[in-house]
C-alpha positions in Angstrom: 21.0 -11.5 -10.5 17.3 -12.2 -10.3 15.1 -8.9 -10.3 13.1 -8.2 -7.1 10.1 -6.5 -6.9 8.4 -4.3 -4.4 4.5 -3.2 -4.7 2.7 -1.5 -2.4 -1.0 -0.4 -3.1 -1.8 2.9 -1.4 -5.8 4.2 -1.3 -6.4 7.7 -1.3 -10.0 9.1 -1.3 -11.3 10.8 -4.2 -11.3 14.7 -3.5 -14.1 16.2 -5.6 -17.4 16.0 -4.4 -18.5 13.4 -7.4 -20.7 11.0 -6.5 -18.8 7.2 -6.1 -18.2 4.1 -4.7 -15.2 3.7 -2.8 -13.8 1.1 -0.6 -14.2 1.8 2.9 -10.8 1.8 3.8 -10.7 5.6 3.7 -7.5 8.0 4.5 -8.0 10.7 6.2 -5.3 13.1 5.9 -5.5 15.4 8.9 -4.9 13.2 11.6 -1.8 13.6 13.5 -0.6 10.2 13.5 -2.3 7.9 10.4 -2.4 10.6 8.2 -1.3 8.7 5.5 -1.9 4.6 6.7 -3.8 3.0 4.3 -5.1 -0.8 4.0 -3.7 -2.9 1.6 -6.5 -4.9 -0.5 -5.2 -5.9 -3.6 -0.5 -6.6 -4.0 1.5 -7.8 -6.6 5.0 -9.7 -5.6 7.5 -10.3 -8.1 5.7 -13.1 -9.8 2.5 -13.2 -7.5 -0.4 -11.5 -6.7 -2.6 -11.2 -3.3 -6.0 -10.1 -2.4 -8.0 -9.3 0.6 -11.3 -10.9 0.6 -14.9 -9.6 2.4 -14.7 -12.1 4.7 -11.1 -10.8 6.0 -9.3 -13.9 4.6 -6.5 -13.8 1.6 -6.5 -15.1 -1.9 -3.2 -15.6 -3.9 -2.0 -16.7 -7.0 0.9 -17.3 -9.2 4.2 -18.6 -8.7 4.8 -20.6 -5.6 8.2 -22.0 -5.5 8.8 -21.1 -1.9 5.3 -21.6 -0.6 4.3 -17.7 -1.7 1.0 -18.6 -2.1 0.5 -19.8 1.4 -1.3 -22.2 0.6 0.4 -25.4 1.9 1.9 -26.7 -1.3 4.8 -25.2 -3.4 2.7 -25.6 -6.6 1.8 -22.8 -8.7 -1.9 -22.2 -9.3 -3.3 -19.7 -12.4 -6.3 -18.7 -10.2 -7.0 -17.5 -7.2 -5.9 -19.9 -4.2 -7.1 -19.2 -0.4 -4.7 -19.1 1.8 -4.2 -21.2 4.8 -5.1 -21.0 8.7 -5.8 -17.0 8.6 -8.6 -15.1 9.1 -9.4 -11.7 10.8 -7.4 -9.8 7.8 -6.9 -6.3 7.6 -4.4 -5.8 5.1 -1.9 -7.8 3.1 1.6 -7.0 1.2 3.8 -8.8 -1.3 7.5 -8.7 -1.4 9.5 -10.2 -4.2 8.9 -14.0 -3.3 6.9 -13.4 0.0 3.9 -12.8 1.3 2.4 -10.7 4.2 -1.0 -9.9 6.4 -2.1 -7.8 9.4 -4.6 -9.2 11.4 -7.5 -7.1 12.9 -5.9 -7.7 16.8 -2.3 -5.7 15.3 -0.5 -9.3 14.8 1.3 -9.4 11.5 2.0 -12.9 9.6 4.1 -14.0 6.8 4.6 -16.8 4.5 7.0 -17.7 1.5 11.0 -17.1 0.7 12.9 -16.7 4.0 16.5 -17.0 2.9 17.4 -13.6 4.5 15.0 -13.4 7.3 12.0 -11.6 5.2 9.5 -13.6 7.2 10.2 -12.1 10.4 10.0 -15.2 12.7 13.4 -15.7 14.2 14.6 -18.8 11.4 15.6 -18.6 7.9 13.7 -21.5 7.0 11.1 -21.2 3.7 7.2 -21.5 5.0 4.5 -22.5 2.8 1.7 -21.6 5.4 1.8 -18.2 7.5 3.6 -18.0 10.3 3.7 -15.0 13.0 6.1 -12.4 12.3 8.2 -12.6 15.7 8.1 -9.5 18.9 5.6 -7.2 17.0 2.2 -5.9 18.3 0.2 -3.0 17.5 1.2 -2.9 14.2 -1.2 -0.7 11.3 0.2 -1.0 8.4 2.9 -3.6 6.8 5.3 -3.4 3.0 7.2 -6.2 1.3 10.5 -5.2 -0.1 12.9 -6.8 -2.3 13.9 -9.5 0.2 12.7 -7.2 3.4 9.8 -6.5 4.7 8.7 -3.1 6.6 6.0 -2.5 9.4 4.3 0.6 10.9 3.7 0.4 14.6 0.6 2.7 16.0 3.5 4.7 18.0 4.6 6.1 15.1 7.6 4.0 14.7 9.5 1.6 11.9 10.0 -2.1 12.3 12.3 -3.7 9.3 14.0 -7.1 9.0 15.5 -9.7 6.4 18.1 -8.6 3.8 20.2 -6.1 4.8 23.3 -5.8 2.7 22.8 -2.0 1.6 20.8 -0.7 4.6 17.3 -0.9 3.6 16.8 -2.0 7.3 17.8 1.8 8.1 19.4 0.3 11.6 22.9 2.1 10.8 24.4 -1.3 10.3 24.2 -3.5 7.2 23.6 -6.9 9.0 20.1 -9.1 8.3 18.1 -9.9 10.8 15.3 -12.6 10.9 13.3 -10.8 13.5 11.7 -6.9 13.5 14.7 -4.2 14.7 14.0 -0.6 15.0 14.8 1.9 12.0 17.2 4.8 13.7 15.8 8.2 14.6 12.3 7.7 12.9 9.1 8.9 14.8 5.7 10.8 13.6 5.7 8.2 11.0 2.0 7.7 9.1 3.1 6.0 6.0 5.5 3.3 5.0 7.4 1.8 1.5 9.8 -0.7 0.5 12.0 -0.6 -2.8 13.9 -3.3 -3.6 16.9 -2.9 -2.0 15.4 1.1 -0.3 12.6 1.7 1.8 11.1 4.7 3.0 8.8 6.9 5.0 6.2 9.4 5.3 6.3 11.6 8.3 3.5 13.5 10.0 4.6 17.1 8.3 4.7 15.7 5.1 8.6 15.0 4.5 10.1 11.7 3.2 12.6 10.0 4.4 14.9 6.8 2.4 17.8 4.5 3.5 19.5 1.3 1.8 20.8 1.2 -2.2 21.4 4.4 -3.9 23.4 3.6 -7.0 20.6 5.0 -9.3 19.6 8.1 -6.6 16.4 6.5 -5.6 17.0 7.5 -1.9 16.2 11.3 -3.8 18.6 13.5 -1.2 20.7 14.9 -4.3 23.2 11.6 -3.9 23.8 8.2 -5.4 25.6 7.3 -1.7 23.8 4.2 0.0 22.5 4.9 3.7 21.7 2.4 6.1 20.1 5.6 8.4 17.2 7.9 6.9 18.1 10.5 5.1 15.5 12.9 4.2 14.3 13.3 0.4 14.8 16.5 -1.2 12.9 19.2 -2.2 9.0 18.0 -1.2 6.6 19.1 0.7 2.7 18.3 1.2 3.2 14.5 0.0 0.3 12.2 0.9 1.3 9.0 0.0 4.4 7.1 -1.5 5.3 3.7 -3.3 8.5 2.3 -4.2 9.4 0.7 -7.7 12.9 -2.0 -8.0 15.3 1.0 -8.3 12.8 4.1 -8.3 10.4 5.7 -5.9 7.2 7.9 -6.2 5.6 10.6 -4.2 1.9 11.9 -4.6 1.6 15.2 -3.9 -1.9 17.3 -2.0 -2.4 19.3 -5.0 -2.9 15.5 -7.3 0.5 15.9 -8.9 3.3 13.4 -8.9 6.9 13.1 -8.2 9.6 10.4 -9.1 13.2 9.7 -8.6 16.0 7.3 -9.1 16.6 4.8 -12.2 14.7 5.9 -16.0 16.1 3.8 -18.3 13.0 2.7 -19.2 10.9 5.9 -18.3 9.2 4.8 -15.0 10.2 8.5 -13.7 7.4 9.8 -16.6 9.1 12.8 -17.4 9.5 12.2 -20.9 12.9 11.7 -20.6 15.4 8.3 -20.0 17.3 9.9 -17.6 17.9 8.9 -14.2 17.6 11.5 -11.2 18.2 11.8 -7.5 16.3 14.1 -6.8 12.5 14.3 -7.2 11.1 15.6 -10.8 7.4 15.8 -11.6 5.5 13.3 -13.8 4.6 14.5 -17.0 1.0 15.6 -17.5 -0.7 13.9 -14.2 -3.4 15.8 -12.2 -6.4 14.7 -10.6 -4.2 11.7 -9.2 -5.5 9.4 -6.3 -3.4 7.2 -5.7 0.2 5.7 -6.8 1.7 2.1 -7.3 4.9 1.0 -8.2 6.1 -2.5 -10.5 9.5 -3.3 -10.5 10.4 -0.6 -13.9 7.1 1.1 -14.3 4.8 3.1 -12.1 0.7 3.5 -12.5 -1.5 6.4 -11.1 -5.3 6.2 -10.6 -7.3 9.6 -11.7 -10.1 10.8 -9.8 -12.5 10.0 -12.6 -11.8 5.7 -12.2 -8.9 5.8 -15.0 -5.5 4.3 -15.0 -2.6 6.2 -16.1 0.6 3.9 -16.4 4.3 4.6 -17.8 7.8 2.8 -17.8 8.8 -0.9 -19.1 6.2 -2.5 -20.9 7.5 -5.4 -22.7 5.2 -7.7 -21.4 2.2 -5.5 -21.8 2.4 -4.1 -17.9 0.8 -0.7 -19.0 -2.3 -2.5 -20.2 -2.7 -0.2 -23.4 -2.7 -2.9 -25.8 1.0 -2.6 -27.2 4.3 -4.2 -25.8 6.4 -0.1 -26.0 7.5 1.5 -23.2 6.1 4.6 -22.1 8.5 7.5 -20.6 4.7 9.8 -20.4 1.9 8.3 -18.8 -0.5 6.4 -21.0 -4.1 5.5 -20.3 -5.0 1.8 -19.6 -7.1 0.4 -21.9 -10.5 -0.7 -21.2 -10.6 0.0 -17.3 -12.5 2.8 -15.4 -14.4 2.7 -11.4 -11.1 2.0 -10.5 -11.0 2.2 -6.7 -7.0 0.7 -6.3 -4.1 -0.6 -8.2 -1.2 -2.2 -7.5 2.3 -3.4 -9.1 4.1 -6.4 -9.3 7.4 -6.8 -11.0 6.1 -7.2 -14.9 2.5 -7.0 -14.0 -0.1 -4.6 -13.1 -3.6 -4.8 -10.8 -6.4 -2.9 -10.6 -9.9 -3.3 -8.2 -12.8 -2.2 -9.6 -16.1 -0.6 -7.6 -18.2 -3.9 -8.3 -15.8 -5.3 -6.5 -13.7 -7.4 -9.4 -9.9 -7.5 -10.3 -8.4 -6.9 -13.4 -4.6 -7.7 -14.2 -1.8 -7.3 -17.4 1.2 -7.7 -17.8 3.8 -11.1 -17.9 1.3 -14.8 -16.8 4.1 -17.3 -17.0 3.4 -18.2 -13.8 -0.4 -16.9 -14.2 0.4 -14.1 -12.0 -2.1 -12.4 -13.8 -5.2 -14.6 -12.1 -7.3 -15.0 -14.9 -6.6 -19.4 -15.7 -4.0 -19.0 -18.1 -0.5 -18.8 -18.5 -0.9 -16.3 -21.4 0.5 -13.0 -20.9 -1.8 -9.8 -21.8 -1.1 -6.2 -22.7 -4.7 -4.7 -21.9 -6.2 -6.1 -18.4 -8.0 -9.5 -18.1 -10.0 -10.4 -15.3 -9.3 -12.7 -12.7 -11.1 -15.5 -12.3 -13.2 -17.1 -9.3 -12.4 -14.8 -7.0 -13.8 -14.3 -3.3 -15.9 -11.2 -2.8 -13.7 -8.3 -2.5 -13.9 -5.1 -0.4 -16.2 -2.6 -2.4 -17.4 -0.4 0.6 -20.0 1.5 1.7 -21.4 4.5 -0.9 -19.9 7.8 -0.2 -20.5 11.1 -0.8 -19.0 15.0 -0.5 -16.3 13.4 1.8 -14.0 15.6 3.3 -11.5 14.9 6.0 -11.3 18.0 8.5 -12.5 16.3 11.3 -10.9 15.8 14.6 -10.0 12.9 16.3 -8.0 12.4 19.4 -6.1 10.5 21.3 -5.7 8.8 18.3 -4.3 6.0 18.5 -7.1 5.5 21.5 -7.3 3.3 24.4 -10.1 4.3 26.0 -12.2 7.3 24.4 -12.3 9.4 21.3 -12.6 13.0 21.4 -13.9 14.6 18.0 -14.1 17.6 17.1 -15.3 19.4 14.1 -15.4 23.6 14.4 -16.6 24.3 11.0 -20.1 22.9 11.3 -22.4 21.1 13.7 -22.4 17.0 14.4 -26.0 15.4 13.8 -24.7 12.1 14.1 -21.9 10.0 14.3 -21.6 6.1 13.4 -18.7 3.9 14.0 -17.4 0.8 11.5 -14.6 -1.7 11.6 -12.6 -2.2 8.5 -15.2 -4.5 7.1 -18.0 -2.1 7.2 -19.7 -3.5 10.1 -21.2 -0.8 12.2 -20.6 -0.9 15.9 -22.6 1.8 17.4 -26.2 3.2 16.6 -26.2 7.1 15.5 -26.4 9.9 17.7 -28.3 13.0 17.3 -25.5 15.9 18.4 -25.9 19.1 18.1 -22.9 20.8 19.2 -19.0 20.3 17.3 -17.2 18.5 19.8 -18.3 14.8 21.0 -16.4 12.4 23.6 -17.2 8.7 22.7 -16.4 5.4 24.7 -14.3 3.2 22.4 -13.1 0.9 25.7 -15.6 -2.1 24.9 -14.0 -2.2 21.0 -11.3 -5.1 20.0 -7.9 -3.6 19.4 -7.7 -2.6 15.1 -8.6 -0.1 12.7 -11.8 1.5 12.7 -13.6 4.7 10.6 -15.8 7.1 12.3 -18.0 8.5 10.0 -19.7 11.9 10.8 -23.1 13.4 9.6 -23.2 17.1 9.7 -26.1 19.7 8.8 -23.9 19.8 5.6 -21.9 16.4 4.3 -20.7 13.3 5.5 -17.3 13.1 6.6 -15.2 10.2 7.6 -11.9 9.8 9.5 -10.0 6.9 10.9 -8.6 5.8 14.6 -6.9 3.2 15.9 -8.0 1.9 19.1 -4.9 0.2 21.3 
């Protein structure tokens, strides 16, 4: 049976007060809704990689049998191909053998292997060039699965389609479907993952909830029963972002700590131990932790100091610390720091650096790894003529308390910040391009017109007599 992959980057903004740069797609972790919502910049598929460009169009490279790349052609490419007829990206996702992006006005768009329905667009016909994921609007943040693919609608609810055979649809049947279907009895959601044949969620009040395969306990309720409904994941509490390996799943915790569950044969739980769980356990010697990706059998954390810590399978050199032996502790990356994301794919590993490159590791048959060879690598390589890539505005003593409702907005924002006076607040889009002029406030509590903005994601960043804060909103 040919091994799926699932790889979700999630960005997570640095909590000390250290100077750095940081890509603009900030989380802010007090809002009601998006808590958690991140953009995707930089995904690994099962033998693919994707990137989000500057100019909000897509890069990919790797294998392309089924027109992954989305390029047009089904023919593999070693660097970094653009990829067709899209622009007005805000994020993109790779599943196993297909490809995903959300464009700024919430329409979402797929390309690649659509055997089981995984593009979304009503057929089961293969498409080399994107095509629009059918009956979804208002969409904020998207996930490739195995063979599925996952999307987060600004109400707070779950879209899923394409394979379906152990519930990873979480529609309480176990029948594909070629176009989005609600997942049962899910609301408050503000953060979204796929596993290879699992998915699940982050809620609002910090709890996780998984559905599909559970022969390995990666759905984490103390089980190894499948579920084709959520079920909720045991035993955690203040989680701020998850990511989903082939048969495991990861959790970061508030206080910088990890947590894994399910399959450990080859130590991607990072407990120092081989041994499989269903419920969550912590990840050996991790603090300071940032953000979380998954591969298919190994898992990577980013530190708040720019470093990579990776564990799990590593015979093709995915853990980038220059040998080919697993790792059931986490092991430093060599040769990598300003790290500002990372991401998975099945046997290979991505990391974006603040000057804005890519470095990769990890199995290049199909030169996955970006960097014009077909030559793996067990310490990270760069990749090669590639677009300019989001690196952000400079930030500083960012800390996310503020305030912002409705949120998602139609009309007008109201925010509010009690613990010290506004000076000035500026509004940006995803990109970085500043839509209002500053305002001199000097009072907590501000009510701004957002009716004149295009539908998407924006950031609201906030000057008071003190720090800079920024926070996020989606306007409807």
């Amino acid at each position: 049976m040919r091994k799926f992959l699932l790889s979700f980057v999630v960005l997570i903004l640095k909590p000390d007060a250290m100077k750095t740069k940081t890509i603009l797609l900030i989380l802010s972790s007090v809002f009601c809704l998006l808590s958690s919502v991140a953009a995707q910049i930089i995904s690994g598929g099962a033998f693919h990689s994707l990137a989000l460009c500057s100019d909000s169009t897509a890069r990919a490279w790797g294998r392309n049998d089924y027109g992954e790349l989305g390029n047009g052609t089904n023919t593999g490419s070693n660097v970094p191909v653009q990829v067709s007829a899209l622009s007005g990206i805000i994020a993109i996702a790779a599943g196993s053998d297909h490809s995903l992006a959300l464009k700024n006005d919430g329409t979402l768009w797929a390309w690649g292997l659509n055997m089981n329905g995984q593009l979304g667009n009503g057929t089961n016909t293969n498409s080399n060039v994107p095509v629009q994921v059918s009956v979804l609007s208002g969409i904020i943040a998207i996930v490739g699965g195995g063979a599925h693919s996952l999307a987060l609608k600004n109400d707070g609810t779950v879209w899923a389609w394409g394979y379906n055979n152990y519930g990873q649809l979480g529609t309480g049947t176990n029948t594909d479907s070629n176009i989005p279907v609600q997942v049962s009895a899910l609301s408050g959601v503000t953060s979204i993952e796929g596993g290879g044949f699992h998915s699940f969620a982050l809620k609002n009040d910090g709890t996780v909830w998984a559905w599909g395969w559970n022969f390995y306990g990666q759905l984490g309720n103390g089980t190894t029963t499948a579920s084709n409904v959520p079920v909720q994941v045991s035993a955690l509490s203040g989680i701020t972002a998850i990511v989903g390996g082939h048969w495991h799943s990861l959790a970061l915790k508030n206080d910088g700590t990890v947590r894994a569950w399910g399959y450990n044969f080859y130590g991607e739980l990072g407990n120092g131990t081989n041994t499989s769980s269903n419920v969550p356990v912590q990840v050996s010697a991790l603090s300071g932790i940032t953000a979380i990706a998954g591969g298919a059998y190994h898992s990577l954390a980013l530190k708040n100091d720019g470093t990579v810590q990776a564990w799990g399978a590593n015979g093709n050199g995915e853990l980038g610390n220059g040998i080919n032996t697993d790792s059931n502790i986490p092991v430093q990356v060599s040769a990598v720091s300003g790290i500002t994301a990372i991401a998975g794919g099945e046997y290979h590993s991505l990391s974006l650096k603040n000057d804005g490159t890519i470095w990769a590791c990890g199995y290049n048959n199909y030169g996955q790894v970006g960097n014009g060879t077909n030559t793996s690598s067990n310490v990270p390589v760069q990749v090669t003529t590639l677009c300019q890539i989001l690196t952000g505005m400079e930030e500083e003593n960012i800390i996310s308390t503020i305030n912002i409702s409705p949120n998602p907005a139609t009309n007008e924002i109201r925010i509010t910040n009690k613990e010290l006076r506004i000076e000035s607040v500026e509004i940006f889009d995803v990109l970085g391009q500043k839509y209002n002029s500053a305002f001199d406030i000097l009072n907590s509590e501000l009510t701004i017109d957002v009716s004149s903005l295009s539908a998407g994601i924006y950031f609201i960043k906030v000057r008071t007599e003190k720090e800079e804060r920024v926070a996020k909103f989606v306007k409807q």
